[in-house]
N, C-alpha and C positions, 0 to 999 in steps of 0.2 A: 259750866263744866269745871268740875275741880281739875289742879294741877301745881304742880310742885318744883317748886324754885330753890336750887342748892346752888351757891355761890363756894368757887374754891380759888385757895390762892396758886400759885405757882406752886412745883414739886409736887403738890396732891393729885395722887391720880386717882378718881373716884368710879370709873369705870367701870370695877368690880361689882361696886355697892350698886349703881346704875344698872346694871346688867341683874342683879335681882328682884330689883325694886320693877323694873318690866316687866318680870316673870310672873311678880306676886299679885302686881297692881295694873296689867294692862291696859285699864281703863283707865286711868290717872295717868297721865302726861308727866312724865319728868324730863326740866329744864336745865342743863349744867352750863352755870354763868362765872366763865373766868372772871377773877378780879385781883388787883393788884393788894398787895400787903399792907399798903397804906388806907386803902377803902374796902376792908373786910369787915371793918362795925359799919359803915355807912348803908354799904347794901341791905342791912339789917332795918336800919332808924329809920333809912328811906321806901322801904316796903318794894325793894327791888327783889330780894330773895325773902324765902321764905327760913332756910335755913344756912350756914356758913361752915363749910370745913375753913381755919383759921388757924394762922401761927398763932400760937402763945407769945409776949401775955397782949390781953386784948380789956379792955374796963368793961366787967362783967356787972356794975353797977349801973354807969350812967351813960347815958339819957333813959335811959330805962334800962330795968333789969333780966338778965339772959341765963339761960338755961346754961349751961356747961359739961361736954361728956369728953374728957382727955382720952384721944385713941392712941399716939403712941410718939415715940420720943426720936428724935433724927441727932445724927451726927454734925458737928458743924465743921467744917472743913475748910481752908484757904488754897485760894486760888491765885494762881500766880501763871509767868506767862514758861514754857516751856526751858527757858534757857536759865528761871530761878534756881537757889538753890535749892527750895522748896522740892525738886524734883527730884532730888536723891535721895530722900528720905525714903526710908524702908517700907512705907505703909501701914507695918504691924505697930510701930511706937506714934503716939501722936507727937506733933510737932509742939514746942515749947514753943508758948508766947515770948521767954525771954527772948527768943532766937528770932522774933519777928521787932523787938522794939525798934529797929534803925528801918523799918519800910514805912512808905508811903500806904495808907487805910484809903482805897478809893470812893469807899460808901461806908458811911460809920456804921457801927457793928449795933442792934437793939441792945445788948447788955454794956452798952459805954465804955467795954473795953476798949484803948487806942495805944497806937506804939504810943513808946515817950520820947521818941525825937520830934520837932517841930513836924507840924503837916501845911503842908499845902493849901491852898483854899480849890480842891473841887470842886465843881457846880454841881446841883442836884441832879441824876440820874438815874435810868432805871438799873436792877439787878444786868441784866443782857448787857445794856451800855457798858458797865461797871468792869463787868468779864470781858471785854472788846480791852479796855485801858490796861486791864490786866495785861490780857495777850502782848500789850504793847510792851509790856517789859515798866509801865510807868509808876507801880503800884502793886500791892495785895487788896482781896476781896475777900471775907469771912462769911458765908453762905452757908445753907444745910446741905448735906449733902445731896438730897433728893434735885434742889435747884441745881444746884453746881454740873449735876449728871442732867438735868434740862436742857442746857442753856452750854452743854460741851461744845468747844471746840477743840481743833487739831493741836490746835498750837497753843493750848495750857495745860496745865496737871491740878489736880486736886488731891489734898493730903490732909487727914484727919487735924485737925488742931485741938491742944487743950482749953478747951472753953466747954461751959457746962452745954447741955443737950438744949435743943429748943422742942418742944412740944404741940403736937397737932392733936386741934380738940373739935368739935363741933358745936356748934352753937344757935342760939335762938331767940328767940322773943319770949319771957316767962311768960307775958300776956297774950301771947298767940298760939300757945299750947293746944294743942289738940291730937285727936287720937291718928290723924294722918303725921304731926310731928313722930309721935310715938313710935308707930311703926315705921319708920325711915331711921329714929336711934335702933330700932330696933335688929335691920336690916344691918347698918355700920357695925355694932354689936354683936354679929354672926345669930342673933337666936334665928331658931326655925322656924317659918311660916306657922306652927303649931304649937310655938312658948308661948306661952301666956307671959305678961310683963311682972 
């Protein structure tokens, strides 16, 4: 029996796409297999998913080569614990990085940005973890906003930061290509059960 394996990271909510892909494909079983941001090519190489919604950037090369379709582009926003000053910012201006050089980075940012005062040595952790140390008042956290609104609690805030957008793309296996990939970009893509590709 065919059946169809989409792996997402945190903040993607795929839902929508799922809730088509049922309508079109009833017969086809679709699987939605959370996975962590660190193992979204893994699930790919190791033939755990068939396809990947994924943060950008991801090696679209190697170990083998992947199909690529950018769906749309998130805010990155810092998290901090409610009594930050982070908190009085207006919302509408994003927050300058200069304004953040003198905190603590509790999970380093994918784009290598870090304040420039000395850091700490953090132990590795997840995103959740990360926003808990927040809360504590012990640190900042640079997230997209989709996670940061995941993973809310009471007692932080979240405020747009200037750091460039990260991007949510899907992805695949070039060599596993097939007409069931197709119609599943094609569903993420909004055509209608009756575009032709």
């Amino acid at each position: 029996m065919q059946e169809l394996r989409v792996a997402f990271v945190p903040g993607v909510t795929p839902d929508k796409w799922a809730r088509v892909w049922r309508e079109r494909h009833p017969r086809i079983p679709l699987h939605l297999l959370p996975v962590e941001e660190g193992r979204q090519r893994a699930v790919l190489d190791g033939g755990t998913a068939d396809l990947a919604l994924v943060r950008l950037p991801v090696d679209l090369d190697a170990p083998e080569p992947l199909h690529c379709v950018r769906l749309y582009d998130e805010l990155p926003v810092v998290v901090a614990g409610r009594e930050h000053f982070v908190a009085a910012a207006d919302g509408e201006t994003p927050v300058a990085l200069a304004d953040l050089a003198d905190e603590q980075l509790v999970l380093p940012h994918p784009s290598g940005w870090a304040p420039t005062t000395e850091q700490l040595p953090f132990p590795a952790m997840s995103v959740q973890d990360a926003i808990e140390v927040a809360a504590s008042g012990s640190g900042i956290v640079i997230v997209p906003m989709s996670v940061a609104r995941l993973y809310h609690r009471k007692d932080v805030v979240h405020r747009v930061v200037e750091l460039e957008p990260t991007t949510v793309a899907l992805v695949w296996l070039r060599a596993a290509d097939s007409p069931m990939h197709q119609d599943f970009v094609g569903v993420v893509r909004g055509r209608r059960a009756s575009s032709s590709r």
